[in-house]
VOGU-3710 file (C-alpha; in Angstrom, 3 decimals, decimal comma):
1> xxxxxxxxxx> 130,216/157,222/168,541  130,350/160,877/169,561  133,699/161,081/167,466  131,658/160,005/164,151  128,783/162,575/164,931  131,287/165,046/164,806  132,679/164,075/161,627  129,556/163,974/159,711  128,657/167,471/160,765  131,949/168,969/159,909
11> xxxxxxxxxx> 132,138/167,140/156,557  128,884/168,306/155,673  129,681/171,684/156,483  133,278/171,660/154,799  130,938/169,836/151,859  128,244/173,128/151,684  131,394/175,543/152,041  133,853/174,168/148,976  130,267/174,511/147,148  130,234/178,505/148,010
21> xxxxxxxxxx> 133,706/178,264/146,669  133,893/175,693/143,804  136,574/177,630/141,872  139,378/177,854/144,481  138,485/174,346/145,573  139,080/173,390/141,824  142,575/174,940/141,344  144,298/172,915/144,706  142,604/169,807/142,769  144,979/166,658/141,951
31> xxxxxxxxxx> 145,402/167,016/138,253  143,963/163,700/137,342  140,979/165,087/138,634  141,132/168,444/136,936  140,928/166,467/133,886  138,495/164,480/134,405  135,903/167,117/135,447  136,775/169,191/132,413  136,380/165,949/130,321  132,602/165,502/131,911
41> xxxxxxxxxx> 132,496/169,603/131,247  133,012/168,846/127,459  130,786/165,680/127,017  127,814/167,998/128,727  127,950/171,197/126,679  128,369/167,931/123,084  125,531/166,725/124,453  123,193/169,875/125,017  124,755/171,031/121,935  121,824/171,876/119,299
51> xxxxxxxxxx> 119,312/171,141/121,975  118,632/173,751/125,037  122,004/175,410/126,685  122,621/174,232/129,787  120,053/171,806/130,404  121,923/169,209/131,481  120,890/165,422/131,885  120,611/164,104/135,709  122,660/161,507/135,092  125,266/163,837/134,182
61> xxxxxxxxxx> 124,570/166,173/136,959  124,628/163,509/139,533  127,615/162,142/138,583  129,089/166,204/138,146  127,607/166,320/142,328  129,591/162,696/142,937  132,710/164,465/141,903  132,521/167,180/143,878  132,241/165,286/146,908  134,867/163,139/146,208
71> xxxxxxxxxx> 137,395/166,076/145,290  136,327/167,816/148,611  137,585/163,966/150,081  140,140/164,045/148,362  141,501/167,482/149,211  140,987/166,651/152,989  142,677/162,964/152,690  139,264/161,781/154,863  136,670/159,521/153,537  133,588/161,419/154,733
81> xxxxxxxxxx> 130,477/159,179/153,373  130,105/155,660/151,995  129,318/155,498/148,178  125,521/154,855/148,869  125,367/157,915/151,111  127,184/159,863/148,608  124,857/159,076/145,514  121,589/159,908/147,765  123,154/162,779/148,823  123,623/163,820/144,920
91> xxxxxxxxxx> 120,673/162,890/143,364  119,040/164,729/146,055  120,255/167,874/145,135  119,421/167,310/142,047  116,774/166,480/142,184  116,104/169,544/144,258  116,157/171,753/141,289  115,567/175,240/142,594  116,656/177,456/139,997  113,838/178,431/137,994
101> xxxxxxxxxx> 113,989/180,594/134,783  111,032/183,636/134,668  110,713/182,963/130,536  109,319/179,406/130,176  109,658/178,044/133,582  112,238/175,120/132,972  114,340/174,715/136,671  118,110/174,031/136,626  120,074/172,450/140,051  122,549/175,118/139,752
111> xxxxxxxxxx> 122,537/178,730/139,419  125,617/178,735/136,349  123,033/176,511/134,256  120,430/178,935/134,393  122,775/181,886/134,024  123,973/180,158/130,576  119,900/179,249/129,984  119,182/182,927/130,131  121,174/183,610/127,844  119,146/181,944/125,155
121> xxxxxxxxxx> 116,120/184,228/126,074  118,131/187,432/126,142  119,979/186,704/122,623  123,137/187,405/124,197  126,218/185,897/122,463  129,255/187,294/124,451  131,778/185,341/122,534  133,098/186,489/119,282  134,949/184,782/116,388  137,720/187,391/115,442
131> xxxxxxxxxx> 137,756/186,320/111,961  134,426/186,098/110,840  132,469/187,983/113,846  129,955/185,163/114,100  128,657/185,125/117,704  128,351/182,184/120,613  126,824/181,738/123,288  129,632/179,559/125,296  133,545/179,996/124,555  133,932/176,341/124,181
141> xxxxxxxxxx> 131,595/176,561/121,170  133,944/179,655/120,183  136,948/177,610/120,380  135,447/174,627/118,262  134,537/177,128/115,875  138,313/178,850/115,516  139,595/175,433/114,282  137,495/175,919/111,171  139,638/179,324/110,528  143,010/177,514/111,657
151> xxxxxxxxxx> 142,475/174,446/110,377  143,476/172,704/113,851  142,445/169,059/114,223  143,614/167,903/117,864  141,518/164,888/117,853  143,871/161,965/116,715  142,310/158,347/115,687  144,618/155,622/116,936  144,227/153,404/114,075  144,256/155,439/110,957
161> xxxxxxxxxx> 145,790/158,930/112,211  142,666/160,465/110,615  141,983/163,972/112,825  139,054/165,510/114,240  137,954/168,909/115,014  135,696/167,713/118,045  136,451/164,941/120,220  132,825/163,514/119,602  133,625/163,041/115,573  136,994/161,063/116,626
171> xxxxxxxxxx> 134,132/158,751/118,926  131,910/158,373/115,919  134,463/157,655/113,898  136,158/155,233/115,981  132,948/152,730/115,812  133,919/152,235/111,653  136,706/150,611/113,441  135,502/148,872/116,672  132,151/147,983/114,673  130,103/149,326/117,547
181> xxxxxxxxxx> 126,624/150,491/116,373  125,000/151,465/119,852  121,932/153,239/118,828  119,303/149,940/117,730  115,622/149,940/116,014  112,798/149,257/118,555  111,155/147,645/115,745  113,341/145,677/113,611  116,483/145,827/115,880  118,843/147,263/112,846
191> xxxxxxxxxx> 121,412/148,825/114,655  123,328/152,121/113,977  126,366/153,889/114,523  125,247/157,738/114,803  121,521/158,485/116,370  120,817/160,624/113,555  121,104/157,705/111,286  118,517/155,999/113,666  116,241/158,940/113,822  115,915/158,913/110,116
201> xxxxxxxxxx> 115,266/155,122/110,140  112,344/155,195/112,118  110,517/157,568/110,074  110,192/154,635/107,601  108,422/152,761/110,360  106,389/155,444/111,729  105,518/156,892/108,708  106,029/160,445/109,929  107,150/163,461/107,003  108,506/166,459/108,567
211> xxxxxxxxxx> 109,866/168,140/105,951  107,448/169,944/103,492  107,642/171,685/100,489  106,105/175,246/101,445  104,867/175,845/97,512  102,531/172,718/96,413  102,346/170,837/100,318  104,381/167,801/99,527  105,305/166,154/102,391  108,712/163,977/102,558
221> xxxxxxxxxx> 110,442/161,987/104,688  113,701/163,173/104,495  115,115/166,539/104,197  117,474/165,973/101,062  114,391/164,348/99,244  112,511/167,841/99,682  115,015/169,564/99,001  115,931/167,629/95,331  112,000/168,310/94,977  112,506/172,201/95,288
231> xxxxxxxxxx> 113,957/172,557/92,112  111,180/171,266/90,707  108,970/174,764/91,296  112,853/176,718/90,872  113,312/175,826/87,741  116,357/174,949/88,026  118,336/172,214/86,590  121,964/171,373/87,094  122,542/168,377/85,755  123,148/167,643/82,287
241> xxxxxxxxxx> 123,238/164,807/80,044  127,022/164,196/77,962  124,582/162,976/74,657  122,024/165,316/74,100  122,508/168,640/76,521  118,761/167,718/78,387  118,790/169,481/81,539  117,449/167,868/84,671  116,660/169,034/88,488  117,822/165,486/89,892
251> xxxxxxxxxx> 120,919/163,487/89,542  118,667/160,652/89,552  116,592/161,772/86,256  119,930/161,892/84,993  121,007/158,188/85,685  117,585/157,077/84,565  117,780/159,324/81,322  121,560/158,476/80,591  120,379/154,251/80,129  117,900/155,778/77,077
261> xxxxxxxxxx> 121,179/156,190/75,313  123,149/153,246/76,628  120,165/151,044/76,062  120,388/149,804/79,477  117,258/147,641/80,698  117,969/146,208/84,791  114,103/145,899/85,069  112,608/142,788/83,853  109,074/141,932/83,979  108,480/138,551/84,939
271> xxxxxxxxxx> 105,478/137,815/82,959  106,534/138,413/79,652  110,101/139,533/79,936  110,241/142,656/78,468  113,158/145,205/80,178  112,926/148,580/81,328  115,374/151,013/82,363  113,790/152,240/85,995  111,762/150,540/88,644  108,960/153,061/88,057
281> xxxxxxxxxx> 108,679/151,812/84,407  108,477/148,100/85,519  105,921/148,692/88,194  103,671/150,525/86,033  104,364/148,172/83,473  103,055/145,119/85,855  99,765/147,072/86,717  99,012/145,800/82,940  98,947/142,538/83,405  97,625/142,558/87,175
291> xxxxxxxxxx> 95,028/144,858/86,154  96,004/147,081/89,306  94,327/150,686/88,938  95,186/152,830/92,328  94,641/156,146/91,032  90,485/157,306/91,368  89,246/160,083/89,940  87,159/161,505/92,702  84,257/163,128/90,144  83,325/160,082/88,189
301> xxxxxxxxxx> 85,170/156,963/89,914  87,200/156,428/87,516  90,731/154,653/87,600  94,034/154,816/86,036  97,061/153,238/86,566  99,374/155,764/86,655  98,723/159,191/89,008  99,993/161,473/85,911  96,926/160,041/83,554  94,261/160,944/86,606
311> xxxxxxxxxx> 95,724/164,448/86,869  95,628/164,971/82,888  91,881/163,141/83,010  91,036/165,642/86,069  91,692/168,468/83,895  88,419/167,467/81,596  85,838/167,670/85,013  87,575/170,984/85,661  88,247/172,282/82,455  91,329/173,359/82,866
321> xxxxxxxxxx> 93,730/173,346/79,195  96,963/174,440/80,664  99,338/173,396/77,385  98,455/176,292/74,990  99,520/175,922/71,350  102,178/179,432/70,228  100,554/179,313/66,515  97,089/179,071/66,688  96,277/179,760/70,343  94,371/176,138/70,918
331> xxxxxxxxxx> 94,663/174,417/74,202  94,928/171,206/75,359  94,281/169,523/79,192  97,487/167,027/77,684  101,099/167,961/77,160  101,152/164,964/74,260  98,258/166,277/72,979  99,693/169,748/72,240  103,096/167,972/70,700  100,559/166,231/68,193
341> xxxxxxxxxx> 98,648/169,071/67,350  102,124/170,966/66,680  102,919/168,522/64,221  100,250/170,050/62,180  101,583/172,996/62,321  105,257/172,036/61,719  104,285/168,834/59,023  106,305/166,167/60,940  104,665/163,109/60,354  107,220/160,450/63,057
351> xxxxxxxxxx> 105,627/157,343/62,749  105,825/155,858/59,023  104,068/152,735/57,830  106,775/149,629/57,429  104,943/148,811/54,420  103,953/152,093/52,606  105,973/154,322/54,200  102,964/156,776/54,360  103,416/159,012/57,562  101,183/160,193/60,746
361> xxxxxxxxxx> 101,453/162,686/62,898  100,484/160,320/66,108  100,779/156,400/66,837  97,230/155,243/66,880  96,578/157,175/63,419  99,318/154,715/62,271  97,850/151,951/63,931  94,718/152,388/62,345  96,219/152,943/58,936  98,189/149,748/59,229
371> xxxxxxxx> 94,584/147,499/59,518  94,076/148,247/55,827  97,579/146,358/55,280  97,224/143,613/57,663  93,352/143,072/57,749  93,750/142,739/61,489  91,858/145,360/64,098  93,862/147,158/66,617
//
């Protein structure tokens, strides 16, 4: 009995000593060991990586303290405390947390962590690429950056031979394989192999848009949607159609535009049949027969069935004639309105009568003319 009191208090105090002097302890470690704390080194700084340096995960930092204390064993070929004790022991210092940073008060259970945590308050980035002279605040994220100078891939996959700069795009890559999607929906259990992918996801289930367009307020869901939408206020547009040179800000304008000239219709309405070449067509198209108006005009109640009629039919309560004519100065609240009033201007007359072949500058004036042919009202 006296023998095992003993025991315990030297262990403990050969336990708080290899603490004081974790470095030496770590270069008379077996080198399985070595290796294995190094591994649990390089899953903590992937994990904190784009997120606060150095905070680390208890989990991880119990399991960081359960090492330590059986490397001390280890190194002094004595078992000094039973599993059980050894977790409490961990967690508790842990949990103990006394390292507290002055800037924004977030603790740390180990004086390194908050030295690397300072860091981010200071700015300081004492690790330099020699190539480029971009800056870092660990060398481990230095030495993950050199391999996009040298090219070096040391992360093999074992069942393609594709290779990885970081060891955690070999594991994410590895699932395409295994089929392991660990990261699942809390609302319609659709499971996913990256948690980005499942971050995204949930936005269509919580309805949340982060990402918005800092010139007209548009809020979107995803960043590559707001950023397709910028180039709507840039003015710029990079793709081009192979038929007719049009210019448009989206790849998708350009797929929908392209089936004008292939005569392409995948959208069928089921009440009467007729095809159209996008989804947006169609559904406007069905408001027609469903009667379905959801955009009101908040001056005089007033509804429409598509938002881009409301916004031209807003323009008359404000007054606001934004399509100006370049002969005669007119303006018009309507872009189609200004093309028709050019016609006057120019003498194009594109609608012709199938029976007269008289021509009009605008449909409904053919329409109309068409009555006196067919004795039937429009």
């Amino acid at each position: 009995m006296e023998q095992r009191i003993d025991v315990s208090i030297e262990s403990e105090d050969i336990y708080y000593s290899q603490l004081k002097f974790r470095d030496n302890l770590q270069k008379s470690m077996n080198k399985d060991i070595q290796v294995n704390i190094k591994a649990e080194r390089i899953v903590d700084e992937e994990l904190v990586q784009g997120q606060d340096v150095g905070i680390i995960k208890e989990e991880i930092e119990i399991k960081d303290e359960l090492l330590q204390i059986r490397n001390i064993e280890m190194k002094y070929h004595e078992k000094l405390y039973t599993y059980d004790e050894q977790k409490t022991f961990a967690e508790k210092n842990v949990l103990s947390k006394s390292y507290q940073c002055s800037h924004c008060a977030k603790v740390f259970s180990h004086n390194c962590y908050l030295a690397i945590h300072m860091k981010k308050h200071t700015g300081e980035k004492p690790y330099q690429c020699s190539y480029c002279n971009k800056a870092f605040l660990l060398n481990t994220c230095l030495n993950r950056h050199l391999r996009t100078h040298t090219g070096e891939k040391p992360y093999l996959c074992s069942y393609c031979n594709k290779a990885f700069v970081q060891n955690t795009c070999l594991n994410i890559h590895l699932r395409t394989h295994t089929g392991e999607k660990p990261f699942k929906c809390s609302y319609c259990n659709k499971a996913f192999v990256q948690n980005k992918h499942l971050s995204r996801h949930l936005r269509i289930h919580t309805g949340e848009k982060s990402f918005k367009c800092s010139t007209c307020n548009k809020v979107f869901l995803y960043k590559d949607r707001l950023i397709s939408h910028m180039k709507v206020h840039g003015g710029e547009k990079t793709y081009k159609c192979c038929h007719c040179d049009n210019l448009f800000s989206q790849k998708s304008h350009l797929v929908d535009h392209m089936k004008t000239h292939t005569g392409e219709k995948p959208y069928q309405c089921s009440h009467c049949a007729k095809g159209f070449s996008t989804s947006g067509n169609l559904t406007r198209h069905l408001r027609i027969h469903n009667g379905e108006k959801p955009y009101q005009c908040t001056f005089c109640d007033k509804a429409f069935s598509e938002k881009k009629t409301l916004v031209c039919h807003q323009r008359t309560h404000a007054g606001e004639k934004p399509y100006r004519c370049n002969y005669c100065k007119n303006s018009f609240s309507h872009s189609d309105s200004l093309v028709k009033h050019m016609r006057t201007h120019t003498g194009e007359k594109p609608y012709n009568c199938s029976h007269c072949d008289k021509g009009f500058y605008g449909k409904q004036s053919l329409v109309r003319h068409q009555t006196n042919h067919t004795g039937k009202k429009p």
